[in-house]
N, CA, C and O atoms as a CHARMM CRD file, in Angstrom:
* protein
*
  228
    1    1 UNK  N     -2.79400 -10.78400 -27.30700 PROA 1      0.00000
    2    1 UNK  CA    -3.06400  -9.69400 -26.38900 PROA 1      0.00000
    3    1 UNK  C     -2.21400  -8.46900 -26.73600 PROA 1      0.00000
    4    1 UNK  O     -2.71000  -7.34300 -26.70000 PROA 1      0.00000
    5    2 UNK  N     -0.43500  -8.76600 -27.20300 PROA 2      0.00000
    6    2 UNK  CA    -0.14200  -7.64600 -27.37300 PROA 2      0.00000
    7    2 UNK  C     -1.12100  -6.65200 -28.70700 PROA 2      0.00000
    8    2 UNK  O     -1.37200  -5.45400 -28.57600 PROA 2      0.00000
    9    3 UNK  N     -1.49900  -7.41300 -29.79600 PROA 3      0.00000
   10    3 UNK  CA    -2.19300  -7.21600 -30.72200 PROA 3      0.00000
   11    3 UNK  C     -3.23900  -5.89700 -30.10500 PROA 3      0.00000
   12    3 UNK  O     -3.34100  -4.82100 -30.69500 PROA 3      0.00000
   13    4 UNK  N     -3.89000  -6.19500 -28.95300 PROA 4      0.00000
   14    4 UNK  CA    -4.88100  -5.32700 -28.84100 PROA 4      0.00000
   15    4 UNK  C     -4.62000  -4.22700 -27.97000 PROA 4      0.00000
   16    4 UNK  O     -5.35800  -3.44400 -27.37200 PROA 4      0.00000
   17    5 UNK  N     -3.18800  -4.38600 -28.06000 PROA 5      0.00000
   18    5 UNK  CA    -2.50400  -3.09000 -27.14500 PROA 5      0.00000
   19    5 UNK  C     -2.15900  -3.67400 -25.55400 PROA 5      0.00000
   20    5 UNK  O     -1.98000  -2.83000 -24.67500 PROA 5      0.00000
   21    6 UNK  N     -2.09000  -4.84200 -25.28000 PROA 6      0.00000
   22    6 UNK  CA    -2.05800  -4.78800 -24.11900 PROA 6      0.00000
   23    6 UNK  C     -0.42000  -5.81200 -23.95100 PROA 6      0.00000
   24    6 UNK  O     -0.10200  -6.72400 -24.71400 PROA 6      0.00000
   25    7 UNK  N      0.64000  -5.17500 -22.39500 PROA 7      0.00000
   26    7 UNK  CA     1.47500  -6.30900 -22.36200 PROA 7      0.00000
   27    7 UNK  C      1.53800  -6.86700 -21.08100 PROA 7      0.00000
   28    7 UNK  O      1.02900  -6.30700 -20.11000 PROA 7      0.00000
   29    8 UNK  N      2.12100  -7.91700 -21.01500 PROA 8      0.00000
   30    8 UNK  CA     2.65500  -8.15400 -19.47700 PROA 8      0.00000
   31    8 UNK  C      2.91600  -7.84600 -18.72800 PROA 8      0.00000
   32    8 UNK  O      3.99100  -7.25400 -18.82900 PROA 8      0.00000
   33    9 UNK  N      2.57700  -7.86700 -17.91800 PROA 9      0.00000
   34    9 UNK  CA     2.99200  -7.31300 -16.22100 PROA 9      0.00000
   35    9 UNK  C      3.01900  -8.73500 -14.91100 PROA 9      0.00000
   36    9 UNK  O      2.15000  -9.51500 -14.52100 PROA 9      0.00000
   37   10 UNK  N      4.24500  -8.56500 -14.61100 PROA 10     0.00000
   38   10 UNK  CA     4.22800  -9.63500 -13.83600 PROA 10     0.00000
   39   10 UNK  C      4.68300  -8.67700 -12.35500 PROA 10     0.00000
   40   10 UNK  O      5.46400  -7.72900 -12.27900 PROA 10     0.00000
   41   11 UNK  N      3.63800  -9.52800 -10.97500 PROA 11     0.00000
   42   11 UNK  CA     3.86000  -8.74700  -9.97300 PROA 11     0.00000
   43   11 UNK  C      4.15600  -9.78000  -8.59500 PROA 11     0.00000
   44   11 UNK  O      3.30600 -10.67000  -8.56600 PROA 11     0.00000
   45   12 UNK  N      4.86300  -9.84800  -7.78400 PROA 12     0.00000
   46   12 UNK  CA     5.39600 -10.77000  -6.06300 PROA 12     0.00000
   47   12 UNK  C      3.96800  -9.82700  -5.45400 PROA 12     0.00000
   48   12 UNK  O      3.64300  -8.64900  -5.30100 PROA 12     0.00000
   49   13 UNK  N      3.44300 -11.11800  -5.25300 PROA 13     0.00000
   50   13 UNK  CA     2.42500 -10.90900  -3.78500 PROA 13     0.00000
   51   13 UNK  C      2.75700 -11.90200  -2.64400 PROA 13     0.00000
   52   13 UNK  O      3.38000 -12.94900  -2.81400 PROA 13     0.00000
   53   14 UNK  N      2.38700 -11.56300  -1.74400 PROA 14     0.00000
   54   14 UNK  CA     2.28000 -12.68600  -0.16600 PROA 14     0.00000
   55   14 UNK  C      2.10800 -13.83900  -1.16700 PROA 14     0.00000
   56   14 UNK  O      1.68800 -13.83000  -2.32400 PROA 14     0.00000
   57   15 UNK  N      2.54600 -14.81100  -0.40300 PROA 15     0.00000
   58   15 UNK  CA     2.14300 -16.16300  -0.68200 PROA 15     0.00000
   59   15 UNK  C      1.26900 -16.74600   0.74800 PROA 15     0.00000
   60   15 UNK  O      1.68400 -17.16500   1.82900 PROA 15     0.00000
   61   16 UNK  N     -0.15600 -16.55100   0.18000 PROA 16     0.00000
   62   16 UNK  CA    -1.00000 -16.94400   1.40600 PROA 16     0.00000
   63   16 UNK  C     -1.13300 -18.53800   1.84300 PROA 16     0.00000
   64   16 UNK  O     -1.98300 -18.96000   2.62700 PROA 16     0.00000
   65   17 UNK  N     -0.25400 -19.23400   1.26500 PROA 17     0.00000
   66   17 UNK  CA     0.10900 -20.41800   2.03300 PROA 17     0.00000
   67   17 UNK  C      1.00200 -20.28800   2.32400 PROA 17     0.00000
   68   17 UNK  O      1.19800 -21.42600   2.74900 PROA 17     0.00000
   69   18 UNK  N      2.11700 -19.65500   2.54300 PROA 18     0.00000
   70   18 UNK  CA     2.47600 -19.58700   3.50700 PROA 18     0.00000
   71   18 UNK  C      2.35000 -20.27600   5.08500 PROA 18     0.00000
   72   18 UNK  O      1.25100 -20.06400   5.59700 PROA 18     0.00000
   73   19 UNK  N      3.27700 -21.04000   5.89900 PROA 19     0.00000
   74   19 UNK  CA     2.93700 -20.97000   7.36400 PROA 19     0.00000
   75   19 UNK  C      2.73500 -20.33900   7.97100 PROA 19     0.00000
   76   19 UNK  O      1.86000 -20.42800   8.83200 PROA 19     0.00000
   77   20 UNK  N      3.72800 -19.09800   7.70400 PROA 20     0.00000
   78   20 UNK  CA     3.42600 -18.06400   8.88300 PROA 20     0.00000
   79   20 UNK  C      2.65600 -16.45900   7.97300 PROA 20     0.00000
   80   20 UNK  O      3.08900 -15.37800   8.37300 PROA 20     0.00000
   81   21 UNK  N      2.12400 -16.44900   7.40600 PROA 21     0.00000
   82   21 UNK  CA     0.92200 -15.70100   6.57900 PROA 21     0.00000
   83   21 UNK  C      0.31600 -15.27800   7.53100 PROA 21     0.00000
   84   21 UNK  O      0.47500 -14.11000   7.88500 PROA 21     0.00000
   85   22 UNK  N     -0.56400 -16.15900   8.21100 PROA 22     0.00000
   86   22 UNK  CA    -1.99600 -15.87800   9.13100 PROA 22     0.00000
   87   22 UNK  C     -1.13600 -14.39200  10.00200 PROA 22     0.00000
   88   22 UNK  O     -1.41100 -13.19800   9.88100 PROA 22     0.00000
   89   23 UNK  N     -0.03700 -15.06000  10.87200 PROA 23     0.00000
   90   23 UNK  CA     0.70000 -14.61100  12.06600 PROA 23     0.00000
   91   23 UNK  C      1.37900 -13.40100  11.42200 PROA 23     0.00000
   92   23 UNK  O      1.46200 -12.42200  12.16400 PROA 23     0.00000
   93   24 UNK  N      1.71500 -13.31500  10.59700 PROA 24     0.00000
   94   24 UNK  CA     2.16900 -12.18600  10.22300 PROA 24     0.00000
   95   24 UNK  C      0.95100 -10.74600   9.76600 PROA 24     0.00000
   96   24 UNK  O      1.14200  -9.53000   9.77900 PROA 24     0.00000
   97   25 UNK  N      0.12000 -11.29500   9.51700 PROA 25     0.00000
   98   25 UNK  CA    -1.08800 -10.48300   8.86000 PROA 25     0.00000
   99   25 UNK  C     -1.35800 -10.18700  10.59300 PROA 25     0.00000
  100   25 UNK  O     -1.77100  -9.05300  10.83700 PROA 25     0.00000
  101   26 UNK  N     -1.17800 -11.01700  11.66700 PROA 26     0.00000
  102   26 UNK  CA    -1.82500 -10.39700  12.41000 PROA 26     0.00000
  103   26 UNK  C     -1.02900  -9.37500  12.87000 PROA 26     0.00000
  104   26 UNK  O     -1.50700  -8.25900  13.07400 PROA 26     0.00000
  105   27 UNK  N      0.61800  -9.73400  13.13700 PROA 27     0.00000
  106   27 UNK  CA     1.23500  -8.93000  13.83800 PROA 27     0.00000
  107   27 UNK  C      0.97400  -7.64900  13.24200 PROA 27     0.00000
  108   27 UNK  O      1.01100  -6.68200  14.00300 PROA 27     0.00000
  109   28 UNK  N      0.66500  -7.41600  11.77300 PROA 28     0.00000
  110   28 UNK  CA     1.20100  -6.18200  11.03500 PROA 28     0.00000
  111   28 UNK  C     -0.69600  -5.38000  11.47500 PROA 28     0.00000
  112   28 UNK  O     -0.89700  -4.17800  11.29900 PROA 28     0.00000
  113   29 UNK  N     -1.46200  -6.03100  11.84800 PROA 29     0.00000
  114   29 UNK  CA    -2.79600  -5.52100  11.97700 PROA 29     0.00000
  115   29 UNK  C     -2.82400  -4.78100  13.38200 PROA 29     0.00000
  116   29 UNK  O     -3.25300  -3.62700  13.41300 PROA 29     0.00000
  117   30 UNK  N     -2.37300  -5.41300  14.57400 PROA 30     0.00000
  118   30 UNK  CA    -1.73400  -5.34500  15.53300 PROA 30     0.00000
  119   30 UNK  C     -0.88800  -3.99800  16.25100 PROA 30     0.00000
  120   30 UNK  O     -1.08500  -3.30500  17.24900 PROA 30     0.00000
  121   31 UNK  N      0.18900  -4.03800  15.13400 PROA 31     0.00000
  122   31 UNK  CA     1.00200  -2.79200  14.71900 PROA 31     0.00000
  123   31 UNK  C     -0.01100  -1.34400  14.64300 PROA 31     0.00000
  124   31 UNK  O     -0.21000  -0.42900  15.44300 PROA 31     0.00000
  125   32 UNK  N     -0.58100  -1.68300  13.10600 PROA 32     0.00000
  126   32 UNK  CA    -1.57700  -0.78900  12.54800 PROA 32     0.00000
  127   32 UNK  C     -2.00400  -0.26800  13.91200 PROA 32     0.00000
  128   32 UNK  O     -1.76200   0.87900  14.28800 PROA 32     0.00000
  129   33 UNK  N     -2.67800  -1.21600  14.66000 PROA 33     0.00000
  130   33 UNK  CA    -3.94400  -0.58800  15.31000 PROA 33     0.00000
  131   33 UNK  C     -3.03200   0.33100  16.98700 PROA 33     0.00000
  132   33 UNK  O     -3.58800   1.14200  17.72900 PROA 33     0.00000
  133   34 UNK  N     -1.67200  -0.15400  17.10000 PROA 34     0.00000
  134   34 UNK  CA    -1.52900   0.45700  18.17200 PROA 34     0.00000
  135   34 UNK  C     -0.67600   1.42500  17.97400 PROA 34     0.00000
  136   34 UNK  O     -0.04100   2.02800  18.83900 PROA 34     0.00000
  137   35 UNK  N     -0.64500   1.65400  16.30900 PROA 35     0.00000
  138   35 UNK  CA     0.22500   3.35000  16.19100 PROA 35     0.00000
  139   35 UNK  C     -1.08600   4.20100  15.11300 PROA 35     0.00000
  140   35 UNK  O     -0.62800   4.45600  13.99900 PROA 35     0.00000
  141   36 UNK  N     -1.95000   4.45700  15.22500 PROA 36     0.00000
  142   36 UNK  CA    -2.78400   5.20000  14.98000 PROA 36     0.00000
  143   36 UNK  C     -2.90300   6.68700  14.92800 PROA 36     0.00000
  144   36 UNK  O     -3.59900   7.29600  14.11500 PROA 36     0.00000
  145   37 UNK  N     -2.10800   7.26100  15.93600 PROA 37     0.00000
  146   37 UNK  CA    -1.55500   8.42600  15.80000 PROA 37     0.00000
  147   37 UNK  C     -0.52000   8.60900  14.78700 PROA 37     0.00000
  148   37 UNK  O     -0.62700   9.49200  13.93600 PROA 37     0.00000
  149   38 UNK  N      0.49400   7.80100  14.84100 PROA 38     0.00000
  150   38 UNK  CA     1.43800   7.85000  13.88900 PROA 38     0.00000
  151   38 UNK  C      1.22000   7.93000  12.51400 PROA 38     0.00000
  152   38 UNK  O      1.86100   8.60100  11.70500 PROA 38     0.00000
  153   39 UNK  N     -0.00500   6.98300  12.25000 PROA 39     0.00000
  154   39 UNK  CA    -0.57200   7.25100  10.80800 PROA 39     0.00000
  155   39 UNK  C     -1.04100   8.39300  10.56900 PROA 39     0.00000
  156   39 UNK  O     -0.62300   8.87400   9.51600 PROA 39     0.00000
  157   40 UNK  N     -1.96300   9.20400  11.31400 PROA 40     0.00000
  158   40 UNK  CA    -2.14800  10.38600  11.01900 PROA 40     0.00000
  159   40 UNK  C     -1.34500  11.29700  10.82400 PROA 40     0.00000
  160   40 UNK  O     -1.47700  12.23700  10.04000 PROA 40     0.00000
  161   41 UNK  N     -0.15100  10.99100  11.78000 PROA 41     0.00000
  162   41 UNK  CA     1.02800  12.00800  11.58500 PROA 41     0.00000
  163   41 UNK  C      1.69000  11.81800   9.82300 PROA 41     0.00000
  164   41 UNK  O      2.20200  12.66100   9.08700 PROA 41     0.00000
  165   42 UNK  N      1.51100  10.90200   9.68600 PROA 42     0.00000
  166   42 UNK  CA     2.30500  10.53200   7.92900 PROA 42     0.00000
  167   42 UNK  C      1.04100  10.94300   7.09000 PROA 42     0.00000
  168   42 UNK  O      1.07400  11.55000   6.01900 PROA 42     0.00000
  169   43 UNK  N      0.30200  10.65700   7.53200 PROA 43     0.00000
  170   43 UNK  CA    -1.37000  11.36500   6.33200 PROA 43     0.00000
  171   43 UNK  C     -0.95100  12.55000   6.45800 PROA 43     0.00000
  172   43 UNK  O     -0.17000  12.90100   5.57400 PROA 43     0.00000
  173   44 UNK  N     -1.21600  13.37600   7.32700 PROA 44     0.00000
  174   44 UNK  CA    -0.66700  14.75600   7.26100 PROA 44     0.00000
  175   44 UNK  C      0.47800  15.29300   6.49800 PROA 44     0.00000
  176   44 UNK  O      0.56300  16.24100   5.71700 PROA 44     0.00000
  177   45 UNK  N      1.15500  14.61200   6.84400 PROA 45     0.00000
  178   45 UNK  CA     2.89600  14.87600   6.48900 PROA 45     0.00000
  179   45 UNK  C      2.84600  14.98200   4.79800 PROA 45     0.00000
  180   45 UNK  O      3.15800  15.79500   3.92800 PROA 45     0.00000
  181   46 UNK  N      2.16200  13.43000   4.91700 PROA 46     0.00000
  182   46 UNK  CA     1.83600  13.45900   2.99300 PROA 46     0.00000
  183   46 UNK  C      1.30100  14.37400   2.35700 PROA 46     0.00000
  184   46 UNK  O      1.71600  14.67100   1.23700 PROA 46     0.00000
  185   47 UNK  N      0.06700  15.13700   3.04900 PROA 47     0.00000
  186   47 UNK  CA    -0.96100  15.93300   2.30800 PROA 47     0.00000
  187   47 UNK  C     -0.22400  17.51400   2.34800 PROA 47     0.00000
  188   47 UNK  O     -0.56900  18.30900   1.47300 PROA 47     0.00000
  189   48 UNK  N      0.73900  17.91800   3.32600 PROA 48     0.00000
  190   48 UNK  CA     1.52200  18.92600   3.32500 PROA 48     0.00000
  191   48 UNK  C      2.56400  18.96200   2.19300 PROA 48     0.00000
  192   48 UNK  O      2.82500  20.05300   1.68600 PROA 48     0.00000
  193   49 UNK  N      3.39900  17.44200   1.60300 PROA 49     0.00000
  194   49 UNK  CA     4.23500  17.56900   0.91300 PROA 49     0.00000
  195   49 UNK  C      3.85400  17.66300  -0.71100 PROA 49     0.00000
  196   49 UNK  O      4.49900  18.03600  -1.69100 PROA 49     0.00000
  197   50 UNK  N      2.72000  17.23200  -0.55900 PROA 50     0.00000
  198   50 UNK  CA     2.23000  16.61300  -2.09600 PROA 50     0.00000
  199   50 UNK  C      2.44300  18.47600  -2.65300 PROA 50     0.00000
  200   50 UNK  O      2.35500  19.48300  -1.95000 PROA 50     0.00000
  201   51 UNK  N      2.77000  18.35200  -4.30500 PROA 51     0.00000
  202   51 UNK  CA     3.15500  19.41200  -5.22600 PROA 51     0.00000
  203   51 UNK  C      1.59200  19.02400  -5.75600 PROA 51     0.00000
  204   51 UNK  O      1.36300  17.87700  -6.14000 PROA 51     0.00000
  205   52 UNK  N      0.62900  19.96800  -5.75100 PROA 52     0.00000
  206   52 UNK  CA    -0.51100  19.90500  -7.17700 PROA 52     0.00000
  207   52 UNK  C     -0.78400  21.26100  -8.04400 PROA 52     0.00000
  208   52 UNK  O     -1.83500  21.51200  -8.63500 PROA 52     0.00000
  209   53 UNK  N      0.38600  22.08400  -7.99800 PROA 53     0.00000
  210   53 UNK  CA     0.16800  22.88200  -8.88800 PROA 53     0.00000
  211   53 UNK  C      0.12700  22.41800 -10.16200 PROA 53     0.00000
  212   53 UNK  O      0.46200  21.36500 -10.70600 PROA 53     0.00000
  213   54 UNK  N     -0.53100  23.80100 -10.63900 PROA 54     0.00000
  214   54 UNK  CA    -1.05800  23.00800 -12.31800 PROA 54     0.00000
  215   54 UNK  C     -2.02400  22.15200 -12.56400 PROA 54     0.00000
  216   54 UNK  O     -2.62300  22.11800 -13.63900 PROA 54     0.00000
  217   55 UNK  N     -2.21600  21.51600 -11.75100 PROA 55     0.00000
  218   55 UNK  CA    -3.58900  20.36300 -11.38300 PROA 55     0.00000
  219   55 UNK  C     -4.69600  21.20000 -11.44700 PROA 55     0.00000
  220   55 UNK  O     -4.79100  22.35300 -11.02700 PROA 55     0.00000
  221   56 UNK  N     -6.06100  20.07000 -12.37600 PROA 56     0.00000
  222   56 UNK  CA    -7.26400  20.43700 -12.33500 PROA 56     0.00000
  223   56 UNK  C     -8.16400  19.19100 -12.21700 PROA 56     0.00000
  224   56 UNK  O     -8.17100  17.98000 -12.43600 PROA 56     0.00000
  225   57 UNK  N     -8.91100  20.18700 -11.74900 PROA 57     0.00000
  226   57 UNK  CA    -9.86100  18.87100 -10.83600 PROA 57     0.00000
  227   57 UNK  C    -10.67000  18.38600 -11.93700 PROA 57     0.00000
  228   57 UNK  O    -11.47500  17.47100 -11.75700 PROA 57     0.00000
């Protein structure tokens, strides 16, 4: 593989066996859904900070 240009990448994901996986996916869904404003406030925040000068579409 390196041969054809390509290398390793090794990456930590959830371990969905896990016991507490399910319960945690929910709490964090949970979360999500009862700060909704807040996300918008950081979408915003992001799209104000981002630099794209020089950028072409």
């Amino acid at each position: 593989m390196r041969r054809a240009g390509l290398r390793l990448v090794q990456l930590w994901v959830p371990d969905t066996r896990a016991p507490d996986f399910a319960g945690e996916c929910r709490r964090q869904s949970l979360e999500a859904v009862a700060n909704v404003n807040l996300e918008r406030d950081v979408l915003d925040w992001a799209d104000a900070a981002r630099d794209i000068e020089g950028w072409t579409e």
